[in-house]
C-alpha positions, -999 to +999 in steps of 0.1 A: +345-667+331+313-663+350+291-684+362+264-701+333+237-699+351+236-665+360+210-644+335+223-629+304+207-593+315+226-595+349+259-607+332+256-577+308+252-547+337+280-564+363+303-562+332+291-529+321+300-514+353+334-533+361+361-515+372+399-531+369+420-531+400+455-519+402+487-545+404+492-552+438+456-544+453+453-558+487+421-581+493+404-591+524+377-618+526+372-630+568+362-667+573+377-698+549+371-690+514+338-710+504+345-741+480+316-725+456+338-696+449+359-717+418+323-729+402+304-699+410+330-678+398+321-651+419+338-633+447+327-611+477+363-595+493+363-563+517+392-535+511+385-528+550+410-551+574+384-545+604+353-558+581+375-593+574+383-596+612+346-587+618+332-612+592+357-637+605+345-637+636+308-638+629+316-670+608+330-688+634+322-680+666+319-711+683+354-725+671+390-716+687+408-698+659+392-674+629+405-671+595+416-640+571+425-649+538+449-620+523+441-620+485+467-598+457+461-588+428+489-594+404+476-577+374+458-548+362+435-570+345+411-584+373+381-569+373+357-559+401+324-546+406+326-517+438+291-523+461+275-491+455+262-480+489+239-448+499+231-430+529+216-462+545+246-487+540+267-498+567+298-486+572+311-519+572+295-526+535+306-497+520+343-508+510+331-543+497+342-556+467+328-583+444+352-600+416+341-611+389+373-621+370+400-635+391+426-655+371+445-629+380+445-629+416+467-645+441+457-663+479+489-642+495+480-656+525+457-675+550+455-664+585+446-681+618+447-666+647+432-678+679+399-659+693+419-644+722+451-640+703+465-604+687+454-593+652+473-569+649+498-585+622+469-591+598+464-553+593+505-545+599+514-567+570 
């Protein structure tokens, strides 16, 4: 389930402090999912549809079209650890999610879009 060589102690307080996400829980992650994510088994997503279209544009800014990957969950079991965030955070940190279990998530869809083209359907949908 997680990743074997991260340490024992930091293992312990992620899953400590896990939280489950509800059935049908939208996730947002901007830019093509890295390959690392399966081996790693460790996931950084965004609940906020303007922090994925940000983070997919930072990602590829010299290329014609960005990607938004629209993640679901489809159980009650997947569990997440919320970013904490203080008075100093960004805004655009503050609704960032990272998963820690996700056999029990689904790619819903994959987004391109065209730098100059619309977005609008990504946070419609």
């Amino acid at each position: 389930m997680f990743n074997a060589e991260m340490p024992e102690i930091l293992k312990y307080e992620l899953m400590r402090h896990t939280q489950r996400l509800p059935k049908g829980q939208v996730l947002l992650v901007g830019g093509k999912l890295p390959l690392s994510v399966r081996r790693e088994k460790l996931l950084i997503t965004t609940l906020n549809p303007f922090k994925a279209i940000v983070d997919a544009l930072t990602v590829a800014p010299l290329v014609n079209s960005h990607v938004i990957n629209i993640i679901t969950a489809n159980s009650d079991k997947v569990k997440a650890f919320a970013v904490k965030h203080n008075k100093y955070t960004s805004d655009g940190a503050r609704n960032e999610v990272m998963i820690l279990d996700f056999n029990h998530l689904i790619l819903t869809k994959e987004e391109t879009h065209k730098n100059n083209a619309p977005i609008r359907t990504v946070i419609s949908d």
